[in-house]
PyMOL Python script that loads the backbone (N, CA, C, O; Angstrom):
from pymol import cmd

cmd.read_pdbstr("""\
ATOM      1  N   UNK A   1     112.205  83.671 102.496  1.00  0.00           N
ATOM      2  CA  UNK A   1     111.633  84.756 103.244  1.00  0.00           C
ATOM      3  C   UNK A   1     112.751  85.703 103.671  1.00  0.00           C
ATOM      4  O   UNK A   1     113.666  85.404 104.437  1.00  0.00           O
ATOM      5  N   UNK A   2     112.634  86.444 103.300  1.00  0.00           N
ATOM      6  CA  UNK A   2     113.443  87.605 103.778  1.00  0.00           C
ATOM      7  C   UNK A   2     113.256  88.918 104.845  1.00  0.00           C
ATOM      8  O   UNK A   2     112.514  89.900 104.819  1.00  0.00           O
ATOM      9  N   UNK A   3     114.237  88.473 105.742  1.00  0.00           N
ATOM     10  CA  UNK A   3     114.090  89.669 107.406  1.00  0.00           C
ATOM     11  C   UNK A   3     113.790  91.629 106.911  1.00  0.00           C
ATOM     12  O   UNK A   3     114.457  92.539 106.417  1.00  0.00           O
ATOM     13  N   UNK A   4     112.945  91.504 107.225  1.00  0.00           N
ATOM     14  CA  UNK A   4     113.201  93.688 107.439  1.00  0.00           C
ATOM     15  C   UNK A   4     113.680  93.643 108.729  1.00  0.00           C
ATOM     16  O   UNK A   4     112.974  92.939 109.451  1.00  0.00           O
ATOM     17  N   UNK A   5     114.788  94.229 109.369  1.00  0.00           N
ATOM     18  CA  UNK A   5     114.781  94.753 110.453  1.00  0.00           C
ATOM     19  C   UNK A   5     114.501  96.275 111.347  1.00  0.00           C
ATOM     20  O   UNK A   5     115.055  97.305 110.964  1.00  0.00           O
ATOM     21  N   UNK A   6     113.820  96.268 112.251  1.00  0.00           N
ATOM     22  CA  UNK A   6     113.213  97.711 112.623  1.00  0.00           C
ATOM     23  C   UNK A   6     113.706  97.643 113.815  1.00  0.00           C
ATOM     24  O   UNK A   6     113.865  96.589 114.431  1.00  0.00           O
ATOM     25  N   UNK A   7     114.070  99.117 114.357  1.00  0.00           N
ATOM     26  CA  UNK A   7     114.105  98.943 116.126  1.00  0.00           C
ATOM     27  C   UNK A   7     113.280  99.894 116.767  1.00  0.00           C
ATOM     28  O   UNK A   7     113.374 100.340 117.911  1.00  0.00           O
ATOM     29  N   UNK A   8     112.387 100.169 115.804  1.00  0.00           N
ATOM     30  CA  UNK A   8     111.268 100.712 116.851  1.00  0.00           C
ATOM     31  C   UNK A   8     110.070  99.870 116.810  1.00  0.00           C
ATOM     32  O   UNK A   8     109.863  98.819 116.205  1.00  0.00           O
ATOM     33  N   UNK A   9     109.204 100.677 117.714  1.00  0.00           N
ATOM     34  CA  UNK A   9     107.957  99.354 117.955  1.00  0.00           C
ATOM     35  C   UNK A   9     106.888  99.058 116.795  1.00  0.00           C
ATOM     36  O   UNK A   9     106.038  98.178 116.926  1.00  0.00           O
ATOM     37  N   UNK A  10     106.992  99.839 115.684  1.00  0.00           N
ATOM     38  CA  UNK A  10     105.895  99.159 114.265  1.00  0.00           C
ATOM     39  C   UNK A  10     106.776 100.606 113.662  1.00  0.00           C
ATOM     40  O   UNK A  10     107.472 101.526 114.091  1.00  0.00           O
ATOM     41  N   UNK A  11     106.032  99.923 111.989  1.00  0.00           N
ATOM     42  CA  UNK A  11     106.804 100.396 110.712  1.00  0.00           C
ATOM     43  C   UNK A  11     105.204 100.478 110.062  1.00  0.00           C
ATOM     44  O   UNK A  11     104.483  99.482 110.016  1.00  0.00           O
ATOM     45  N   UNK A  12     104.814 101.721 109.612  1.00  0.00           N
ATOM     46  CA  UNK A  12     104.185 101.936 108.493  1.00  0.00           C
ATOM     47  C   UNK A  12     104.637 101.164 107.389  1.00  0.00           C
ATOM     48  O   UNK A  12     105.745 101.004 106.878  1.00  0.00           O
ATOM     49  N   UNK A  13     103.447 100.706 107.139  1.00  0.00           N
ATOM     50  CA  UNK A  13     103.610  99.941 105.437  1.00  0.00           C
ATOM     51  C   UNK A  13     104.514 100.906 104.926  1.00  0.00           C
ATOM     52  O   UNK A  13     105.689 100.586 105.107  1.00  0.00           O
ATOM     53  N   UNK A  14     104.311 102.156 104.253  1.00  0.00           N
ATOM     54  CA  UNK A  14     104.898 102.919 103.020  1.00  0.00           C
ATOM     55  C   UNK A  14     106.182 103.071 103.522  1.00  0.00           C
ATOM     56  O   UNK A  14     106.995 103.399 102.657  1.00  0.00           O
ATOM     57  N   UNK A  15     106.699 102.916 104.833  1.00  0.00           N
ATOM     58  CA  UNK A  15     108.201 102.852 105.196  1.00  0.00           C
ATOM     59  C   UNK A  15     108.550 101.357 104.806  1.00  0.00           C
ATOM     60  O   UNK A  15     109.552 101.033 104.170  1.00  0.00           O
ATOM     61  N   UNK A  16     107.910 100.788 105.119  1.00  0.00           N
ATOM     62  CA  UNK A  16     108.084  99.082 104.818  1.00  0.00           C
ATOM     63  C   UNK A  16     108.542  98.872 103.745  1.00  0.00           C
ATOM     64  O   UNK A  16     109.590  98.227 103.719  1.00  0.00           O
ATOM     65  N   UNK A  17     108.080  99.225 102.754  1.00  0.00           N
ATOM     66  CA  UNK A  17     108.263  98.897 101.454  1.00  0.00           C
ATOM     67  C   UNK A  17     109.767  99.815 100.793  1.00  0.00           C
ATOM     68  O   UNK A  17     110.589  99.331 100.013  1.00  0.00           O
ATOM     69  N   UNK A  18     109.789 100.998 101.280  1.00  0.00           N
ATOM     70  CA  UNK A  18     110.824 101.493 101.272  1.00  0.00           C
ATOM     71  C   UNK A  18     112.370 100.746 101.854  1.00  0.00           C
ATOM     72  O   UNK A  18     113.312 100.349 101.169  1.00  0.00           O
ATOM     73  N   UNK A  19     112.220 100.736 103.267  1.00  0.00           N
ATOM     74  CA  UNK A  19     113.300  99.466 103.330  1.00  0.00           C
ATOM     75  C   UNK A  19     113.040  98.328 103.042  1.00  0.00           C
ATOM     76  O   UNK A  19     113.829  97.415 103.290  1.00  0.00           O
ATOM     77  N   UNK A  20     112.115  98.177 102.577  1.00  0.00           N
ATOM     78  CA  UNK A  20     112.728  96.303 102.178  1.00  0.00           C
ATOM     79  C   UNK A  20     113.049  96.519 100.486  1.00  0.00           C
ATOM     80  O   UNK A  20     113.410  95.514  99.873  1.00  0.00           O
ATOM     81  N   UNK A  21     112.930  97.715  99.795  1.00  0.00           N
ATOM     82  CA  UNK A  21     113.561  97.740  98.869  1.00  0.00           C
ATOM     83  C   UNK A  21     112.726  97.617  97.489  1.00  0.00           C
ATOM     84  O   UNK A  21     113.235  97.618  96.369  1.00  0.00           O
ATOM     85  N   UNK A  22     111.324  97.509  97.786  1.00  0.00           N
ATOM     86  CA  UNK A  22     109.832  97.280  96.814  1.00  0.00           C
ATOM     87  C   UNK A  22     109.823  98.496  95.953  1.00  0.00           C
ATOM     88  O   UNK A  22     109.546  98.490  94.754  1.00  0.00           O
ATOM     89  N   UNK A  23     110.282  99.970  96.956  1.00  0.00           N
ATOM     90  CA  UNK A  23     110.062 100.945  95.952  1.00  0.00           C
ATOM     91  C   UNK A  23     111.398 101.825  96.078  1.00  0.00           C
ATOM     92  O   UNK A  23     112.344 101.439  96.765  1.00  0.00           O
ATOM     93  N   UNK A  24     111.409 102.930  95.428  1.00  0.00           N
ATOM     94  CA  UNK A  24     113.067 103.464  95.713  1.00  0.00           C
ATOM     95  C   UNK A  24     112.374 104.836  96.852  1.00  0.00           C
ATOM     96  O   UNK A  24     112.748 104.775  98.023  1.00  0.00           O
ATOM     97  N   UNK A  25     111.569 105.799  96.523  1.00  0.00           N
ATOM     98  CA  UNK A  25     111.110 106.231  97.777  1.00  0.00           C
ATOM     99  C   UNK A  25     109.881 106.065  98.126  1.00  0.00           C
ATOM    100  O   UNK A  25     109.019 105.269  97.753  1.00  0.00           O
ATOM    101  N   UNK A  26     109.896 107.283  99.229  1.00  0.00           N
ATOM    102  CA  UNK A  26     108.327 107.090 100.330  1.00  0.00           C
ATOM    103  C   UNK A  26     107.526 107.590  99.309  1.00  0.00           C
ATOM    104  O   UNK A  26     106.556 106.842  99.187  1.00  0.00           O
ATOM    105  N   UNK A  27     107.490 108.520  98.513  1.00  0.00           N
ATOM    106  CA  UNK A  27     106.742 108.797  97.726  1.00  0.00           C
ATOM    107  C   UNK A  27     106.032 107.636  96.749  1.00  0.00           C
ATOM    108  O   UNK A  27     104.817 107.522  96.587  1.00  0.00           O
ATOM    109  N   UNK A  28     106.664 107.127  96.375  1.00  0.00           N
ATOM    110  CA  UNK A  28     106.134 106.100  95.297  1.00  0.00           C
ATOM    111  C   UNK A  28     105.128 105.060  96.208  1.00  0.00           C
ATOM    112  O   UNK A  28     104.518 104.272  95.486  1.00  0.00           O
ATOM    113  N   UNK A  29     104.909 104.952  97.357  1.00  0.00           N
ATOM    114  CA  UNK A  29     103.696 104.438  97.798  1.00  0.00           C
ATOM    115  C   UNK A  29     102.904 104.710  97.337  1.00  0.00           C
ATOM    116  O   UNK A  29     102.640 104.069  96.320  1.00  0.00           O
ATOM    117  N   UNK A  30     102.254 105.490  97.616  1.00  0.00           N
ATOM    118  CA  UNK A  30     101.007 105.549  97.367  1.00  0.00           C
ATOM    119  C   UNK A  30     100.036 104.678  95.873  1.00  0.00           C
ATOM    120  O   UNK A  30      98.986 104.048  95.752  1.00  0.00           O
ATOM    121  N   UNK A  31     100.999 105.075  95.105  1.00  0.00           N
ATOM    122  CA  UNK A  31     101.139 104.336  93.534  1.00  0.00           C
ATOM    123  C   UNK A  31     101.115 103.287  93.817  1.00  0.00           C
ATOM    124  O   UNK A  31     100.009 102.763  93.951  1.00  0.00           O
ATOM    125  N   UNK A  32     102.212 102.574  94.019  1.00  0.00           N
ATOM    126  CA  UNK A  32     102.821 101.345  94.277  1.00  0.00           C
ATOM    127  C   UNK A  32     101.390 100.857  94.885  1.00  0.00           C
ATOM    128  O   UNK A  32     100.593 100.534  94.004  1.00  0.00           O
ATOM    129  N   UNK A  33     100.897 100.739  96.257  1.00  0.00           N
ATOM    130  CA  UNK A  33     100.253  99.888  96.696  1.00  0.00           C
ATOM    131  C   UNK A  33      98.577 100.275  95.525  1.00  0.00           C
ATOM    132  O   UNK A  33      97.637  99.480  95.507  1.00  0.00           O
ATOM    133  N   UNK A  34      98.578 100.992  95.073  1.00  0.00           N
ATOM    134  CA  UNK A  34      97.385 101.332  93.776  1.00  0.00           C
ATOM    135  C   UNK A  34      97.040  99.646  93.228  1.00  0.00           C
ATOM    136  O   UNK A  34      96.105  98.846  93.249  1.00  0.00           O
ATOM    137  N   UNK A  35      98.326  99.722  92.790  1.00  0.00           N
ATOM    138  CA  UNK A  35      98.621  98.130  91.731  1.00  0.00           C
ATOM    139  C   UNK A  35      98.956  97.209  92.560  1.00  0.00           C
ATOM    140  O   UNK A  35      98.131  96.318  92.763  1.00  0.00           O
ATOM    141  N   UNK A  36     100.104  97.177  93.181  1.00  0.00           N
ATOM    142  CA  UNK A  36     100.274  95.751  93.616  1.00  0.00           C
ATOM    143  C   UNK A  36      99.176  94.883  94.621  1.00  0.00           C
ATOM    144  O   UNK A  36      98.137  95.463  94.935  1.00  0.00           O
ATOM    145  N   UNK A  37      99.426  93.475  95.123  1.00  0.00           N
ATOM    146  CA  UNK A  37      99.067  92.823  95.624  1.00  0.00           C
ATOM    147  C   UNK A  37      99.491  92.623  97.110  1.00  0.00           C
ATOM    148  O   UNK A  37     100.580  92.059  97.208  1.00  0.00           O
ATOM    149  N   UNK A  38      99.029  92.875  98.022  1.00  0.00           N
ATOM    150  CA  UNK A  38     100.109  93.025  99.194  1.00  0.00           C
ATOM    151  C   UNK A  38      99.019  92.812 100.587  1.00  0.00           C
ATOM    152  O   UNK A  38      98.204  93.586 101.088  1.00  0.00           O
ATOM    153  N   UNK A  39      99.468  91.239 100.977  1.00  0.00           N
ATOM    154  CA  UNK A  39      99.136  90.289 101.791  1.00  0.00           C
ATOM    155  C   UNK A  39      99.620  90.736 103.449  1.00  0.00           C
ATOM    156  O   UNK A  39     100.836  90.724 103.639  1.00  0.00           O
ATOM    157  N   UNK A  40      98.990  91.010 104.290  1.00  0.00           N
ATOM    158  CA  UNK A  40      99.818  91.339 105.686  1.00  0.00           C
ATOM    159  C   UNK A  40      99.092  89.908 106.345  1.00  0.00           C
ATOM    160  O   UNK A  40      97.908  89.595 106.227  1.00  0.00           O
ATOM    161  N   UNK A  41      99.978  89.279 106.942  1.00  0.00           N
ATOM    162  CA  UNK A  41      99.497  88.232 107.597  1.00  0.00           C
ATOM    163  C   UNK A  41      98.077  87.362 107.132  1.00  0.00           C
ATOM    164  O   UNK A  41      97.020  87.094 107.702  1.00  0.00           O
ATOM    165  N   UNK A  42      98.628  87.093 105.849  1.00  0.00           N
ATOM    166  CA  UNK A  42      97.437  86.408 105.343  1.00  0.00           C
ATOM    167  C   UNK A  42      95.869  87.331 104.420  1.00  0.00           C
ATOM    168  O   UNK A  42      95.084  86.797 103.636  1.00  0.00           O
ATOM    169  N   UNK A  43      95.869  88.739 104.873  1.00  0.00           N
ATOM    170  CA  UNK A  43      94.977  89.487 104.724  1.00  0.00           C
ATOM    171  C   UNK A  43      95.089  90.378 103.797  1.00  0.00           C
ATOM    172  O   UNK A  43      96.088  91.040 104.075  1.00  0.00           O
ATOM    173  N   UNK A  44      94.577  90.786 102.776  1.00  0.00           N
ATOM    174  CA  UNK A  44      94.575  91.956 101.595  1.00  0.00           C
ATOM    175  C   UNK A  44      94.333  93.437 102.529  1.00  0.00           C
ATOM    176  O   UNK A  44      93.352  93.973 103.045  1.00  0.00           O
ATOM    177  N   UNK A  45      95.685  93.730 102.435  1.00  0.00           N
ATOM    178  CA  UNK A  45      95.607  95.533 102.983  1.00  0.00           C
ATOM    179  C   UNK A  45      96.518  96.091 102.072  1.00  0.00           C
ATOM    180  O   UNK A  45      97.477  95.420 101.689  1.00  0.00           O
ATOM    181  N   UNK A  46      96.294  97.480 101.595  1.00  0.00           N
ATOM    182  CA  UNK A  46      97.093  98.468 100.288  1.00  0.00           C
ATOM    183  C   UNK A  46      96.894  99.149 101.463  1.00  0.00           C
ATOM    184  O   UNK A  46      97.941  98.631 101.851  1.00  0.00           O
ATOM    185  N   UNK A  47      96.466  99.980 102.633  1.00  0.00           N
ATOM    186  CA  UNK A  47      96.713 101.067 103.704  1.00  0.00           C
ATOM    187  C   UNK A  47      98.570 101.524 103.852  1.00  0.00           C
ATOM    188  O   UNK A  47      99.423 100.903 104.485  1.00  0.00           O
ATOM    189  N   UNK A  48      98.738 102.733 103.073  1.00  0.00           N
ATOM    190  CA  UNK A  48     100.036 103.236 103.764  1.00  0.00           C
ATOM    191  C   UNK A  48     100.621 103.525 105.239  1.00  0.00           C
ATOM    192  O   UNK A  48     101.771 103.689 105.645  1.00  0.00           O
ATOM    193  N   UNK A  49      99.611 103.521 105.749  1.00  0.00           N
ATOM    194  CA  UNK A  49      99.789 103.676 106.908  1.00  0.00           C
ATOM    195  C   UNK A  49      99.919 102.475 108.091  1.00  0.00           C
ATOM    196  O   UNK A  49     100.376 102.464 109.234  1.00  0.00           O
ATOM    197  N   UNK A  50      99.289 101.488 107.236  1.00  0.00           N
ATOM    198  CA  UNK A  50      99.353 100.299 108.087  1.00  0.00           C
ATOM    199  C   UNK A  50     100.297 100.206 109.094  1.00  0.00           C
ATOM    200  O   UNK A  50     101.464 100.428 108.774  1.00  0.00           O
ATOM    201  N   UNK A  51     100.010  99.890 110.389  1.00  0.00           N
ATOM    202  CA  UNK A  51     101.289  99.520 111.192  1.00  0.00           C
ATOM    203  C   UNK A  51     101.711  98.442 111.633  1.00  0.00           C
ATOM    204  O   UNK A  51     101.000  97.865 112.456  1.00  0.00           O
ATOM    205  N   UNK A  52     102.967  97.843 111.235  1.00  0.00           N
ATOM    206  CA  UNK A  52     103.532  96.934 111.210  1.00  0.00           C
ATOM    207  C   UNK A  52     104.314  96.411 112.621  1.00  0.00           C
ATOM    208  O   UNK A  52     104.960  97.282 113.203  1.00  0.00           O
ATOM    209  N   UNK A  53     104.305  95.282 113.114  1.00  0.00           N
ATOM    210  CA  UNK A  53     104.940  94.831 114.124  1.00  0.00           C
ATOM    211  C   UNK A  53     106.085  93.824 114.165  1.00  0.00           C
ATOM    212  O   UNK A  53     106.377  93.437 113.034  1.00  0.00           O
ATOM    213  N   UNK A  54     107.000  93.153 115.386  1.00  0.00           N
ATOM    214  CA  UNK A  54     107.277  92.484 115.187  1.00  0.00           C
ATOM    215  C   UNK A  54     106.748  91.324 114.300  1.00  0.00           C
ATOM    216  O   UNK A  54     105.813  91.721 113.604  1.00  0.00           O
ATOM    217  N   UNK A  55     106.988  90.284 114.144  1.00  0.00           N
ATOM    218  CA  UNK A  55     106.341  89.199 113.341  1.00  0.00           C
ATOM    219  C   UNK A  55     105.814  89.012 112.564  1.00  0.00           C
ATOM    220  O   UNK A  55     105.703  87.884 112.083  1.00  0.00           O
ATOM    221  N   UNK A  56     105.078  90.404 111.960  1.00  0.00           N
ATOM    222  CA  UNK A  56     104.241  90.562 110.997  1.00  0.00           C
ATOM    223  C   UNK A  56     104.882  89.798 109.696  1.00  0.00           C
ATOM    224  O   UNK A  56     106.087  89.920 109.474  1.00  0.00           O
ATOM    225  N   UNK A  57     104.128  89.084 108.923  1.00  0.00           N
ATOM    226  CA  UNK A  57     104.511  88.790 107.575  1.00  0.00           C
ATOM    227  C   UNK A  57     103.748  89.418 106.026  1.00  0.00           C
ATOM    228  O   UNK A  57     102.616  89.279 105.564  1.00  0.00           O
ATOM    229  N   UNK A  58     104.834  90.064 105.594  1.00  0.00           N
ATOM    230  CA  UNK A  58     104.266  90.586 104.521  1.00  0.00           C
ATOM    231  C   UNK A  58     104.441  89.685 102.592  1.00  0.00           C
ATOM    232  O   UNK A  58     105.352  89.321 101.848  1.00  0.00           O
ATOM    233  N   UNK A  59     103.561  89.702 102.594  1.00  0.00           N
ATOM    234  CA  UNK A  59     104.180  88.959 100.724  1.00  0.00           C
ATOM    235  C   UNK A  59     103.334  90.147  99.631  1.00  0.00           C
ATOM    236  O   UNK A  59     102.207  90.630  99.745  1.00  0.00           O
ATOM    237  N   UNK A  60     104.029  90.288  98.932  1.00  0.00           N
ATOM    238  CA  UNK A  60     104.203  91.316  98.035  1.00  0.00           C
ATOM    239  C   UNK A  60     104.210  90.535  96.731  1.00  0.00           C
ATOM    240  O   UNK A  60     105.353  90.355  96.313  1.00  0.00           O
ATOM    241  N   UNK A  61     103.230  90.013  95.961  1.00  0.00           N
ATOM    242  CA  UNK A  61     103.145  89.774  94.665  1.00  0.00           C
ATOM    243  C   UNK A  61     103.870  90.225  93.740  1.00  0.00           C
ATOM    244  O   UNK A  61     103.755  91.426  93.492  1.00  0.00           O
ATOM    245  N   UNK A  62     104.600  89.608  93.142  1.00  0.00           N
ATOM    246  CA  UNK A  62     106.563  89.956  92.491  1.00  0.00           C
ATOM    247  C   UNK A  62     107.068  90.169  93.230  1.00  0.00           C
ATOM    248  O   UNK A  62     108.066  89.461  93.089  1.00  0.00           O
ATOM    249  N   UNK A  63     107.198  90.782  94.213  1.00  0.00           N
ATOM    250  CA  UNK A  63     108.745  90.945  95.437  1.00  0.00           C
ATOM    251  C   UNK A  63     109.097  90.138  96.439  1.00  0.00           C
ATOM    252  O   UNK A  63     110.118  90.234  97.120  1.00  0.00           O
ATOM    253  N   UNK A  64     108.188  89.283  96.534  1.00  0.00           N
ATOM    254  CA  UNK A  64     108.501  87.704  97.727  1.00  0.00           C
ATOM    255  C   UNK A  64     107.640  88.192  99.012  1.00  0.00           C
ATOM    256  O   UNK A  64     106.668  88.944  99.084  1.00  0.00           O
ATOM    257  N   UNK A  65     108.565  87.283 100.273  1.00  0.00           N
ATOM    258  CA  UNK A  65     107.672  87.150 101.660  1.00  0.00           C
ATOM    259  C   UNK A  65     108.591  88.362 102.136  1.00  0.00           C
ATOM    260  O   UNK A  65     109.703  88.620 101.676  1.00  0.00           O
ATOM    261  N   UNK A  66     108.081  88.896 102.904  1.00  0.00           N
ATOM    262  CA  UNK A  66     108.809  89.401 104.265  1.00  0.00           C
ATOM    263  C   UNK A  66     108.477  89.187 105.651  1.00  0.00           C
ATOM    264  O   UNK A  66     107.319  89.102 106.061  1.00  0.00           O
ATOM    265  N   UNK A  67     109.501  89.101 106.362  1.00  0.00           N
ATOM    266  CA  UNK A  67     109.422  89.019 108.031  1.00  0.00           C
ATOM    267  C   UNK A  67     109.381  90.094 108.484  1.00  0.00           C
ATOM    268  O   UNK A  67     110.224  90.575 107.727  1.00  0.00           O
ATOM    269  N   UNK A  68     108.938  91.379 109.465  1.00  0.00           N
ATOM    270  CA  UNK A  68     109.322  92.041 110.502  1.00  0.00           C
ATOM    271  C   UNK A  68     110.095  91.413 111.227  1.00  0.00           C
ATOM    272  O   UNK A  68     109.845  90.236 111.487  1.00  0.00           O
ATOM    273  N   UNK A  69     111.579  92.238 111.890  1.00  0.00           N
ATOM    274  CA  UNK A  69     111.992  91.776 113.005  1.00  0.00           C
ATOM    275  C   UNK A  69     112.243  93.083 113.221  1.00  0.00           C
ATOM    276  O   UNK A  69     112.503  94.073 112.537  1.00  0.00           O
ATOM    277  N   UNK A  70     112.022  92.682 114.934  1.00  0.00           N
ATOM    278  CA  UNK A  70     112.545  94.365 115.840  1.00  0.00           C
ATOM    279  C   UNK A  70     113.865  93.437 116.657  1.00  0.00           C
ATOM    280  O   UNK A  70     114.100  92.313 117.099  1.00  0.00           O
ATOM    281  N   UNK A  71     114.498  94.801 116.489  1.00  0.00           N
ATOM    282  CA  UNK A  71     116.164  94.238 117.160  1.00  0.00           C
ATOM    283  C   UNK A  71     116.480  95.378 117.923  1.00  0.00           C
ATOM    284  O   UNK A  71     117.536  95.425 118.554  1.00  0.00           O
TER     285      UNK A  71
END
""", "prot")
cmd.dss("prot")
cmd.show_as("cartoon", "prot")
cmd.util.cbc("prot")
cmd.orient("prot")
């Protein structure tokens, strides 16, 4: 499982994916979540906008787990 770290209080998915490195920019969301598979705490959400919190766990079908952490 691998940490994202954020220091503000939630992260839009389409930023999410941007730093954790899924896509190269913000742009390519929208696409990106088209196709992939992408689990937020157990639950099927593609929403770019989603907002993300501490703890949240994301798994990304081909790209692994992720953690939120706020620091």
């Amino acid at each position: 499982m691998t940490e994202v770290e954020i220091t503000t209080e939630y992260i839009a998915l389409g930023q999410f994916l941007k730093l954790s490195g899924c896509i190269d920019t913000g742009g390519a969301a929208k696409f990106f979540l088209q196709d992939a598979e992408v689990m937020i705490n157990g639950e099927a959400d593609n929403r770019r906008g989603r907002k993300l919190y501490n703890g949240d766990r994301v798994e990304i079908k081909g790209h692994g787990l992720f953690t939120v952490v706020k620091r």
